[in-house]
Structure formats: C-alpha cells, structure tokens
N, C-alpha and C positions, 0 to 999 in steps of 0.2 A: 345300807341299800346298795345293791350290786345291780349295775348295767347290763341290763341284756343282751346282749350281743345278735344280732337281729343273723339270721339262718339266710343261703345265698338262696338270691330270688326262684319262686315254682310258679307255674300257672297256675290259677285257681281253677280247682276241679269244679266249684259250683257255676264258673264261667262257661265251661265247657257245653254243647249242644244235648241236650236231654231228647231220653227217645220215647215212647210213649209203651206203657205196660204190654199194651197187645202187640209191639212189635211192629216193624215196617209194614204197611200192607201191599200184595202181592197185587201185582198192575192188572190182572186180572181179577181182583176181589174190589178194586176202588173204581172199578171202572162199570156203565151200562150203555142201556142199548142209544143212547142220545152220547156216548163217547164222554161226558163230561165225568170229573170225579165225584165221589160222594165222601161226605161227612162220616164219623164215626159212630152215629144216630141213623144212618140212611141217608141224609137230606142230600140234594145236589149244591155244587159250588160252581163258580164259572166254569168255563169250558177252559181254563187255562190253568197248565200245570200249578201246584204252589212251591214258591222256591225256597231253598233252606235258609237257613237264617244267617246273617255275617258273622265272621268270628269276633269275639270283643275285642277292646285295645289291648288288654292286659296279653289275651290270649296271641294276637301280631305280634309284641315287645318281648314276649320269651325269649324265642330263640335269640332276639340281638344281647338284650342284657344280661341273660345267662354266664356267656361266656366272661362278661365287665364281673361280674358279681362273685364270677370265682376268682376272681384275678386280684379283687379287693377284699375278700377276705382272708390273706394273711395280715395285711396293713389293719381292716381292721380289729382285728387278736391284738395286735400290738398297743392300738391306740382305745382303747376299751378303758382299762387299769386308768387310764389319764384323765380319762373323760369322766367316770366316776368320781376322781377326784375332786374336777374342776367343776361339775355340773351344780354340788351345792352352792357355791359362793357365786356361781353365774345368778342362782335361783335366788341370792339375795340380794343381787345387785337389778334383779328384774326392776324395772320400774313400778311404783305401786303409786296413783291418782286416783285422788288426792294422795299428797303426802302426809303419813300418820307423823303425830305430833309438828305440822307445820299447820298454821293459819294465813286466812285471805288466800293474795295472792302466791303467798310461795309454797301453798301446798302444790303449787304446777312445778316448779322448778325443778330441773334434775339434780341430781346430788352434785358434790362435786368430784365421789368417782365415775359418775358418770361421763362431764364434762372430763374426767383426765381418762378415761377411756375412750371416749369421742375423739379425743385430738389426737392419740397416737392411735387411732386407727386411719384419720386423717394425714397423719402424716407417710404412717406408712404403705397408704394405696398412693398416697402424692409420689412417696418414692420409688416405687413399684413402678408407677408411670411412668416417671422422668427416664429411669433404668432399660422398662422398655421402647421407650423414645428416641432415647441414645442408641440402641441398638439396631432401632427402625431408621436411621436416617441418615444417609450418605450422602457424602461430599460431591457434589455434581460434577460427572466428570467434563460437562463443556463452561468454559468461563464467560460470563457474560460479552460476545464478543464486543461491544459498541464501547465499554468499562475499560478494557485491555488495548483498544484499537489503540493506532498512534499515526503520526506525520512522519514520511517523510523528508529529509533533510540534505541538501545539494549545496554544495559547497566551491568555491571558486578553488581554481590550479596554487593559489596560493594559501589555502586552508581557513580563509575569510567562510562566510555564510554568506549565500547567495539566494535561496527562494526555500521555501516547503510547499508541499501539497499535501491535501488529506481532509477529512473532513473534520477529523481531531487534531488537534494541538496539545500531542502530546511525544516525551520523550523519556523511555523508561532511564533510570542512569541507576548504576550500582549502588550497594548501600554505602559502602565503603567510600566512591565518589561523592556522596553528603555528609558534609563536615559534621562535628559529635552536635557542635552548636543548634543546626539547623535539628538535626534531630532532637533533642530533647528542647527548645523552645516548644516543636508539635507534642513532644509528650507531657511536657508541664502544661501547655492549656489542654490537654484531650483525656490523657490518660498516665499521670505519674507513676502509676502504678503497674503499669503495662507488663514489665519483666518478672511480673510477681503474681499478678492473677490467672485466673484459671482461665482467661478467655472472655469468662463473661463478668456482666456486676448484679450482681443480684439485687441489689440495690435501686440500681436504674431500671430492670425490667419489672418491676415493681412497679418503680414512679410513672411507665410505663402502662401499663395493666390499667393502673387507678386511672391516669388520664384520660384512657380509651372506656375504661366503665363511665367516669365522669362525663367526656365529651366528645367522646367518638373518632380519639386520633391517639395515634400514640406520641410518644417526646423521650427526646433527649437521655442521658445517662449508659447510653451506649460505649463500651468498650473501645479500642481502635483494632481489636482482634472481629467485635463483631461491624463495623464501621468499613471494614475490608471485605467479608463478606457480601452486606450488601452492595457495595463497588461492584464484585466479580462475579458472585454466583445469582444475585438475586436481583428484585427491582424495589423501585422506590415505595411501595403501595404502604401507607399505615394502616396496615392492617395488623391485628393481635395476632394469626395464625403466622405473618410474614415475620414479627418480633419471633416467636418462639421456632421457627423453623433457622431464621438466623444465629439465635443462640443453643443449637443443638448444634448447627452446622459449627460455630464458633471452638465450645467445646473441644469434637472433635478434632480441627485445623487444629488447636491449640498443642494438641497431642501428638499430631505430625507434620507440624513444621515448627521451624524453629522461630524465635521469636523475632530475629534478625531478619527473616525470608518474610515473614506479616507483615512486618514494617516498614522495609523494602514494598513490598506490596501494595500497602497503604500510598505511601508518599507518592509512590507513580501511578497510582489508582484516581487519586482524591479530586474534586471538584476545586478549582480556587477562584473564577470569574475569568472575565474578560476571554472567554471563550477558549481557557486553557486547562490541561488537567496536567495533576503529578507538578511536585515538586521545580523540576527543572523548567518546564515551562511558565511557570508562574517566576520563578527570578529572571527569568526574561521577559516576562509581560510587563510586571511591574519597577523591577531596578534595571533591564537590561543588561543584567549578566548572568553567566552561569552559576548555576546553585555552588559549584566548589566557590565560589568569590562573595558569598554572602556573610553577613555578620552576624554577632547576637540580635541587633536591634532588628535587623532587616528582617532575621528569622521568626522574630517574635509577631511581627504586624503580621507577616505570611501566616502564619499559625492561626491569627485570628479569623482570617479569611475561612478555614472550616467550619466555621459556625454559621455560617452565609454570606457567603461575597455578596451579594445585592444591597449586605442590612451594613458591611463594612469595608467595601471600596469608599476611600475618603473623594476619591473625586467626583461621587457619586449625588453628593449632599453634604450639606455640615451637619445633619446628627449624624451619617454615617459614621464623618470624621473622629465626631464626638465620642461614639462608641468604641470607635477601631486606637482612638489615642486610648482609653480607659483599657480596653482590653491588651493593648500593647503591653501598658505601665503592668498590668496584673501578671500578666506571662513573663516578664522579665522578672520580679517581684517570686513567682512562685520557681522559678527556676535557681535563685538564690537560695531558698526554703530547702528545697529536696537538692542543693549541696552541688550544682548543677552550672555555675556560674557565683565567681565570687563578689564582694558586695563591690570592692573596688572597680571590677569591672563594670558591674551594676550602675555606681555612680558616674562613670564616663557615657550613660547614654541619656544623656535628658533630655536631648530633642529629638522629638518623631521625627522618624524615618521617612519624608515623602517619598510616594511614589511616583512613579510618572504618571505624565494626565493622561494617557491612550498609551496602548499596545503598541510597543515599538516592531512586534515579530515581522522580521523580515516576509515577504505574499510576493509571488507570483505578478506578473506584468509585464506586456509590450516585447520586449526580445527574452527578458529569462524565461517566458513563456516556450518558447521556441527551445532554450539552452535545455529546459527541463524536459520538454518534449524526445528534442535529442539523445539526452542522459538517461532517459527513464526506461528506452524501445532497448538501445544500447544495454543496461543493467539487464533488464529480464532475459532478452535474450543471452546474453553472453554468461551470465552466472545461474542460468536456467532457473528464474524464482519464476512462480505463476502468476497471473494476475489477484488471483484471488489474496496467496501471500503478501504480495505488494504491496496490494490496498489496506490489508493489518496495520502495515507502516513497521517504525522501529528502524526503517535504513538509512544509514548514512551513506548519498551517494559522492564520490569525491572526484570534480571531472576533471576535466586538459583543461577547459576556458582560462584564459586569460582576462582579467580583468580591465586592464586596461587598453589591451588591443580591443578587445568588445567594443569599450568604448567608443574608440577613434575610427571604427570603423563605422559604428551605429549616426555616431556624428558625422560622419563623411557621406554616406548614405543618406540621411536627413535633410542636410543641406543641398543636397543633390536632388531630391524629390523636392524641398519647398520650392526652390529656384525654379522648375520646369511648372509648377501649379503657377507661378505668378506671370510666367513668359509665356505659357500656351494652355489655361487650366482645361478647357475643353478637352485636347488631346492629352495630357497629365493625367485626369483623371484615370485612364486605362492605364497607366504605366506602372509596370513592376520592377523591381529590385533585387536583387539576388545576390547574394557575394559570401565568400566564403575562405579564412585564413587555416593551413592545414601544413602543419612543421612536415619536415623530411620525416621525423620519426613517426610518422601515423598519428600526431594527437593535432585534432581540430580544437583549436589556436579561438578561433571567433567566427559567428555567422552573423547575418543579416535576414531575417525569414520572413520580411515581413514590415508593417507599421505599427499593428495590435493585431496577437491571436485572438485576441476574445471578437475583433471585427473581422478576421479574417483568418480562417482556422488552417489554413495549410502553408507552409512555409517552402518559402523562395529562394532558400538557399539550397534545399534539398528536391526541386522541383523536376524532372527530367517532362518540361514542355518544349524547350526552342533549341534548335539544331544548334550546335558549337559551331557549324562555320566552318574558317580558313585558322582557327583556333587549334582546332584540329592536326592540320598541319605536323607538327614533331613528332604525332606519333606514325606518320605514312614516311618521314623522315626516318624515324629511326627503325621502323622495320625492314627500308630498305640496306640499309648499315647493318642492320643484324642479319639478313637473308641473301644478300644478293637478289640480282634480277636475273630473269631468261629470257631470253630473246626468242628462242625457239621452245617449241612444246616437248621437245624431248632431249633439248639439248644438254646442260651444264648450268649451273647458275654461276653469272659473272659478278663479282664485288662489288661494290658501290660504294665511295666515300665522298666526304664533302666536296672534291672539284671535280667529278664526274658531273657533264655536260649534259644539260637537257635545253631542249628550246623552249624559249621563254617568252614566244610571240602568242596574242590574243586570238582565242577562238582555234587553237590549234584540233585536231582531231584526233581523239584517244584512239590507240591501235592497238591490235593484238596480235598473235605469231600468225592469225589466218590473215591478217587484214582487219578493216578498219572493224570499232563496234558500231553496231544497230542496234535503237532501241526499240520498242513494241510498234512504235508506230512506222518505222521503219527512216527515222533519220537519222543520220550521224550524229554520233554523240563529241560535243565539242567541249572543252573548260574553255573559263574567261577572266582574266584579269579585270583588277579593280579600276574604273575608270577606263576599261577596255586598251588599257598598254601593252605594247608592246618591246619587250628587252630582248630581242633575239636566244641566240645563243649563251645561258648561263650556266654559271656552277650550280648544284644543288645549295651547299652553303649559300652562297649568296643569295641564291631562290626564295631562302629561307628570311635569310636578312632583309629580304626588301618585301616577303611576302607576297610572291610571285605565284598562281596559284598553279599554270599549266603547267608546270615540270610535276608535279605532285601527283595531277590524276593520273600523268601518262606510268608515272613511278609506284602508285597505287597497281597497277595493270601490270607491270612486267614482276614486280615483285609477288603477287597475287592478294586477293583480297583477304585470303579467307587468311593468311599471314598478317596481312594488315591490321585486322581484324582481333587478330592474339595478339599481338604486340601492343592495341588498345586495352584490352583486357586486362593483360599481364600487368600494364602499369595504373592502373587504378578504374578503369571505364567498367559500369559493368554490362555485363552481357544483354540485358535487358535494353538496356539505353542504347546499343549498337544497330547502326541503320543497316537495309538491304545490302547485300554483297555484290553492288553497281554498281559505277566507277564514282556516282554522284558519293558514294563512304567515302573518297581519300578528299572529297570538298568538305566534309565535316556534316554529313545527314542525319550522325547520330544525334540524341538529345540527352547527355549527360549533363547531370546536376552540377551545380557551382562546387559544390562537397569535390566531387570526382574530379571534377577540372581541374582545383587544385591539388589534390590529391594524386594526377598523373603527371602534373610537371615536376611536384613537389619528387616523384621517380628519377629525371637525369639531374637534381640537383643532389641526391643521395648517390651518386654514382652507379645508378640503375639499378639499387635494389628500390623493392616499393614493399608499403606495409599499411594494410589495410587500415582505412580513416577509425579512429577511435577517439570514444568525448569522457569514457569512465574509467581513471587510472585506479582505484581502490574502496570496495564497498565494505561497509559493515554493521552490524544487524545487532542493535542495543550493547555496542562496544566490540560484537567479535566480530571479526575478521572474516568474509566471505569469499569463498573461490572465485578468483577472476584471471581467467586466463589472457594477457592480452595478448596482441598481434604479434608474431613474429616477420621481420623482414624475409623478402623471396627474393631469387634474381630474375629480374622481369626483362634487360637487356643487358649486353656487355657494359662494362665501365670504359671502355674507350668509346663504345656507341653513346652514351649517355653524356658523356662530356662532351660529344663530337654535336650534340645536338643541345645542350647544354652555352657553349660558344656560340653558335649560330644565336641560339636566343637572344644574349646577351650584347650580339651585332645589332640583332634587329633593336632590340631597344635602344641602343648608343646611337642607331641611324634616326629611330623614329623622333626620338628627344635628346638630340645633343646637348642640349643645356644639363639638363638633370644629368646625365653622363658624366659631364666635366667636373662634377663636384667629387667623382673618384669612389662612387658608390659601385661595388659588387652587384648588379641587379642585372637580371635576364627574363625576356617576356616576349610578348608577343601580344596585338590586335587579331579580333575576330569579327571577321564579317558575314551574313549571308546572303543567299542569290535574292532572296525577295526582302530581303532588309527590316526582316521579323525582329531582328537580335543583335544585339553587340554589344564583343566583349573585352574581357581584357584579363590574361593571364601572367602574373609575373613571380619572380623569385629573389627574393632579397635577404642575406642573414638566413638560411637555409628553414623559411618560411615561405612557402608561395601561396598566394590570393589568386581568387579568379573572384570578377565582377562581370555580371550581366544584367543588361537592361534591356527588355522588351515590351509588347503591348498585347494584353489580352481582355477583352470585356466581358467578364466572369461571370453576368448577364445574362449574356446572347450567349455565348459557349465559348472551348477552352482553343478555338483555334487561334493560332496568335495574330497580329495584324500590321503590317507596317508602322516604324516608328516615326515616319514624318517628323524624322530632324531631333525626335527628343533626346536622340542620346548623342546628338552634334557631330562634328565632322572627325574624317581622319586626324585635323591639324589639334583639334580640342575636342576630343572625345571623353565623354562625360566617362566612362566607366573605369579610362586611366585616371581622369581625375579623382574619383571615391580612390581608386588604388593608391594612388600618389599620397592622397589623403589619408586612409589607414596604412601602408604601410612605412610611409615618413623615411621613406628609404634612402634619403640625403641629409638626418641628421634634424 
C-alpha cells in the first residue's frame, strides 16, 4: 500500500457562492411600485436589500496557506517513502482495548513498547525544553545590589583599623588572599565536587522538586555554582520556577566563568551570621582575624555556619553548639576523604574551635564618628567617587589620624568639659569645644568635634561660628612683612620688619592717608587692649610677644585689607570664614574653624609654604589602589616673613608661660581673645605640629548666636584652652 501524497491545497469549488439558473435579476425586474423586492414566484420580501452570503473559512485560508502548501511540498515528496514505511508498524503499535489475549485487569495496560515509546518521547520533548530554556535565559546583567554591597573601612595613620560604616559587613578579598585550607573546608561541606560539575546537581534539584510537590518549599542539594547565583542575581523566594531559573542561570555562569571567579564569588557573597557577609568578615566576627590568619579547624566551623548560622552559632545555644561541634568534626573528616587535608593534620585538631561570644567588628562612636565624617567628605571629594558608589562600599580609606595624639587630645578635652559641668553646670551646659592637631605637612594629626555625633551631629573642630580674635594677629603680622605699608595713597610702600614702631597705647584711633576712619554711625574707630593697657610706643615683634592689639589694626590699615586679607587665605583661612574688609578684620572678625587655625600657623612653622589640611593619605577599592591626588605645598609668604613671625610667636609663649619655656621645649603660640568675650583660644606649634583649641558658648536651642563665656574658659593666668593644648600636645616631654 502506497501513500498518497495529498495534492497542494485548492479552494473548494462547492464552497464557492452559487448563482441561480435564471441569472442575477436586473434591478428593474425585482423591483414594484411599493419599491420593495420580490421573490422569484412574484411574492414581496422586506423592503430591504438581501445581502450575499459570507465567504466560507476554507474559501478566507486559501490565499494564506496556498502559498505554506507549496513550499511544503517538496519536503513532503521527500518524506512520503518514510512514512509508508513507518505507518504499518505505527498501525501495530495502535493501542487496541481491551487487550487481545490479556485478562481482568491487564487487558488496560499498555504494552511495554508502548511504555518504551512513552518515555523517550518524554524525554526527548524534556530535552527539547531544557535546550530551549537554555537558550531562553540570560545572565542578569544587574547583580543583586544588597548581595554585592559591602562596608567601608578607615584605618588609623598607623595601618591599625579604626571604624566601618555601611549597612553591610562585608569585605570582598581576593581568592588568592584565602588560604587553599579555608577554601576547600567550604568545598568539603557544600560542594566537593565543585571543580567537576556542571554547575548544577541534578540530584539535588530533584530532592528539590519532590519536596516542593511534597510540601510546598524547596531544600537543599544546591550546588555552590548555583548557591552564588542566588547571593547575586536572584532572591530568596522557595519557589520551583526560582530553583530552575537559578539552575539555568547556573549552567550558563558555569560556561563563562571560571571556576576560581564562582568561588571567589561565593565566599564574599555568602551569609555567615552575626550580621556579616563573605568570608573575611566572618574571621573577624568570630576569631577576630583576618581570613589569610585562619586555620583548618577555624575554617571548618566557618563552613558550617552556611548551612544556617542561627541553627550553628555555638554561643547561641547548646544544641547549636552541639550541631556546629558535629558538623565541624564532619568537615574536617570529609576534607581528609577527598585528599584535602592529611590525617596527621587531622588528628592535631581535637578541640573545637571557640568562637568569640559577640562580634568584636570594630563600629563607629563618639570622636571616630567625627574622624569618619572627615575622611569620608575628604575621599569622595578628592578621588571623585559618587555618593552612590561609596555607599556600594568595598573602600579601604587610610587616613593622617594619629592614634594616640586623638587620644590625648580627646582626654584633654574631656576632662576640661567635666571639670566646668561640676564648677558651673548651668553655664557648662552651653559650652563647646573645638580643637584641632594639623602637621606642617597638611595631614590633620587629631580633632575634637564634639562629645557624641550621634547626640550632636556637627562637629566643633570644623565649625566656622566664633571670630578668632587677637589669634588672628600673625597673619596682619605677617602680611605686613610680606607688603610693606603706605603711608600715603599714592606714595611708595615702605618695609616693615619686626622693630618697626607702632604705638601701643589703648584706645588709639585707626588712621588713614586722609585722616582718621568713620564708621556708619559716624564715630571714630578706635582698638583696645586687653585690660585696656597701655605700652606706648612698641616694636611690632614685641606687639606681638605681649599681644598688644593697637599696633595691629593701625598695621591692618597702612598695609591694606584686601592684602591682609590674602595673606589669611594664602596660609590656610578660607575665604568664606574671612570677615568684612574693616579694620575690626586685623582684631580677628573672621570665623575660621579650629582645622584652619591650625592649619595657618602650622604655615610660618613650615617656613611659609602652607598645604592644604588633608585627613586621607591612600584609598583603595577591594585591594586596588585608587587615584588620590594629595595637596601639594604653595608659597603663601617669604621664609624670612614666616620665621620673623614664627620667633615672635614663640616670645609670646616663653613670656605668657615661662615655666613651660624653661624646660627648653621648641614651642610657639599665641592666646586669643574677643571684643565681647564669645571665644578663647589658643594656638600653638610644637615638633612641627600645631593645635588650635577653642572654647565658647552657644545654646543650640535658642540659636547659633554665640554667647559670653562667663569665666568658663578662665583667665589669661589659667586659660583652659592652653591647658587642653598643653594637655594634647605634652610639648615638654
């Protein structure tokens, strides 16, 4: 019997619209005097045309499958011959029910080529799927970002660890940086077989499947190819479609990455408790050192923690313990097995590994609050990462702080605030603190910003609220040593060095080439000495040394302001912080921050080059090295100006504290005072470090005006702010 070979598709003619023997009738033959049509009998029918009739479906699908139907018969010419072949033994394989010569029940049953033609058609529409699944399904190009996030990491000038921030506690570290140990203790409890499989276990997404038919969740027997997956591309959900989107995405990764880059992956990916992810953070959470300093044993308890740190943190409960020692012993045990660890080794670990009882990760608090704050504005700005980046995490920031000058300063500070709570706590309460260590070479050394950021979010070291004062002072100093003065408006400028004469009596009257100033309201503008003294006729040095203020406004004025003015600049002040260009600028109007303060003296102690204040020597972003350009020094005055102003300092403090002098200590400084007794400070230079400390009073309440200190920061003779100085800087040994 030969196949027919069935003819490319026609429309059927009997489909087609039939006309009637007599022919269309002419609209004038169907038509009468009532306009309606008639019947082919006479009769009348409505008065409404009749419409033709739809075409059939057969007769719509011509045209489309016409064209399929010649396009498939050459294929089917081809496959004709095969089909004749194959059509009888289909026709015996028909099912026939009952089954002839079967009884009861198994005349139902299918044969058993039925059932071996059932399963490889089974398998292979199974495979057909899987094939086009695989090719339906790409690797996500965003990683799950919360999975990958990480902590940043700030580090003291001496390469110690000092605080993190982030909302993850995590730090990726190379693969290469995890010892082989740490690594295959996680691959002996997860996945021995890692280097070898395809990505996935088929095994497990099986046990998988069954459980979720069973009881409506999936389990366990996951891969660490597909275990990284859900870490990065996906979410937690046990759901069946979430298993098998993971093991296609698996697969694939498998195929383009390497197996070293998964694993890597994994280990800085992974969950381990105590609110840590990735490898490195967990040998710090729980032994307190870094994953390169981990052992077999250490690695093995760590391993177990992927199975669920809640079910095997031991200090979490004694079954936990119970679990986390069994599962230790097993991982140690199976690491021997797959050749991985030798027995001798093996038998040197018989006592569990305790962990610590809490998280020892260094957090944030009280002054690193402030240091971090610092380092963090510092980093983005200067190595231009965005905020967005930053928050990723991954950075290591490496700043200037000094660790133990922090210290000594933060204790100095401290004891200086408790002592004014217990002698005046009414007026204490309003009192601030400020202070700020800052090397010659541009690196801030130590701050003070504060008691606690978290009670008080802006920081006191970096504050520009309360005028500098008669602090001020060295730089209307030394811009008249860099400029000269004029005496006339069009004259010449004449030199000015240290024993050039000014008058040093109180309340003298600032002049100018026209004659005296006025101010708005029309009075003379006068400076005043402290305690309203009078020293007639002095040297500027000397002015300086005793802190004499009227030589200085009158020397603000003959040298000009707007000189004045850059010569604060130039050595660290910035522009913003710089008061009006009235003569009240050479009394100190501006309001530079402690940072700045010392940052402009720290100028004549470098021999007048100045380089802008910096707190982040070296960043870097999961081990590499990030563009950091830092300051370079500028020349802000002469080096004969800076010294010449630099000596005077160092008068005034031999005069103000002869005791401390005699001890033969290198140190130069200066008191600051203001006209209404807002602020006082104290700037000095010791070991080519200078500090500036201020204390004033603001009720952050009522608002940011500041307010008389009533005594709290003591007299000229015991001024609290030299003492924090004297106290951080221990400038006599």
């Amino acid at each position: 019997m030969q196949l027919k070979v069935p003819t490319p598709f026609k429309a059927d003619e009997t489909m087609q619209l039939r006309v009637p023997e007599q022919g269309i009738p002419d609209k004038g033959d169907v038509s009468n005097s009532s306009g309606g049509p008639e019947t082919a009998s006479g009769s009348r029918t409505s008065g409404k045309r009749r419409k033709a009739p739809k075409p059939s479906l057969g007769a719509r699908l011509a045209p489309v499958l016409a064209p399929v139907a010649a396009r498939l018969a050459p294929l089917t010419a081809v496959l004709a011959p095969l089909l004749a072949r194959v059509m009888p033994h289909v026709r015996r394989m028909r099912p026939q029910y009952p089954r002839p010569g079967r009884t009861g029940w198994r005349r139902w049953l299918p044969s058993w080529r039925q059932w071996l033609g059932g399963a490889l058609a089974s398998i292979g529409l199974g495979s057909l799927f899987l094939v086009v699944a695989y090719a339906a399904t790409d690797i996500p190009d965003d990683l799950n970002t919360y999975a990958t996030q990480q902590d940043n990491v700030y580090f003291w000038a001496d390469g110690t660890p000092m605080a993190r921030t982030g909302w993850v506690q995590r730090q990726a570290m190379p693969l290469e940086d995890i010892p082989e140990d740490v690594r295959w203790a996680v691959l002996a409890a997860e996945n021995e077989s890692f280097y070898s499989d395809p990505g996935i276990s088929f095994k497990g997404i099986s046990r998988a499947l069954i459980r979720t038919i069973g009881q409506g969740d999936t389990q366990g027997g996951s891969t660490i190819t597909q275990q990284y997956v859900k870490n990065v591309y996906l979410n937690q959900d046990q759901t069946v479609s979430r298993k098998f989107t993971e093991a296609m995405i698996a697969l694939k990764l498998d195929n383009q990455m390497s197996k070293d880059e998964i694993l890597e992956g994994y280990l800085n990916t992974s969950w381990f408790g105590r609110g840590t992810y990735g490898i490195q953070r967990a040998a710090q959470a729980y032994y307190g050192k870094d994953v390169s300093k981990l052992n077999a044993s250490e690695a093995a308890f760590l391993a177990s923690l992927l199975k669920g740190a809640g079910l095997y943190d031991p200090t979490l409960s004694s079954a936990n313990r119970a679990r986390a020692v069994e599962r230790w012993s097993w991982t140690l045990d199976r690491m021997v097995v797959i050749g991985k660890l030798s027995a001798a080794e093996r038998a040197t670990y018989k006592k569990f590994p305790e962990p610590l009882k809490s998280n020892p990760l260094y957090d944030t608090g009280e002054q690193s609050d402030y240091l971090v704050e610092l380092a963090s504005q510092y980093a983005k700005k200067t190595a231009k990462i965005s905020d967005k980046d930053f928050d990723l995490g991954g950075y290591q920031i490496y700043t200037t702080f000094d660790k133990d000058l922090e210290t000594e300063l933060t204790d100095a500070v401290t004891a200086a605030r408790k002592k004014a709570l217990k002698d005046d706590p009414e007026t204490a309460k309003t009192a601030h603190y400020g202070a700020a260590s800052v090397a010659d070479d541009g690196r801030i050394l130590a701050v003070y910003g504060g008691p606690d950021h978290r009670t008080q979010g802006y920081n006191e070291s970096n504050a520009t609220t309360v005028p500098a004062g008669t602090a001020f002072l060295p730089f209307v100093y030394a811009a008249g040593l860099e400029h000269g003065v004029q005496k006339s408006r069009d004259g010449e400028a004449t030199p000015v060095t240290g024993e050039s004469v000014y008058d040093g009596d109180d309340d003298v009257p600032v002049t100018t080439p026209e004659g005296p100033y006025w101010d708005r309201s029309g009075r003379k503008v006068s400076a005043s000495n402290d305690g309203d003294k009078s020293y007639g006729d002095i040297t500027l040095h000397e002015a300086l040394a005793l802190s004499v203020n009227t030589p200085f406004m009158q020397l603000g004025m003959d040298v000009g302001l707007e000189k004045v003015r850059a010569t604060a600049e130039a050595s660290g002040l910035l522009s913003s912080s710089i008061g009006a260009q009235v003569p009240a600028l050479s009394m100190g109007s501006s309001t530079p921050s402690a940072i700045r303060m010392a940052s402009g003296y720290s100028t004549f102690a470098a021999a007048g080059k100045h380089t802008e204040p910096y707190s982040v020597r070296q960043i870097t972003h999961n081990g590499t090295k990030v563009r950091l350009d830092l300051p370079d020094p500028t020349r802000a005055v002469g080096q004969d100006v800076a010294e010449e102003v630099n000596s005077a300092l160092t008068d005034s403090f031999r005069t103000a504290h002869p005791d401390a002098a005699s001890a033969g200590a290198a140190v130069a400084g200066k008191a600051g005072t203001t006209e209404k007794d807002t602020a006082a400070w104290y700037v000095g230079t010791a070991s080519s470090v200078s500090t500036a400390v201020v204390v004033y009073r603001i009720d952050l309440e009522e608002s940011l005006e500041p307010l008389p200190l009533k005594g709290i920061a003591g007299t000229g003779d015991d001024s609290v702010p030299y003492d924090i100085w004297s106290g951080a800087m221990n400038p006599l040994g």
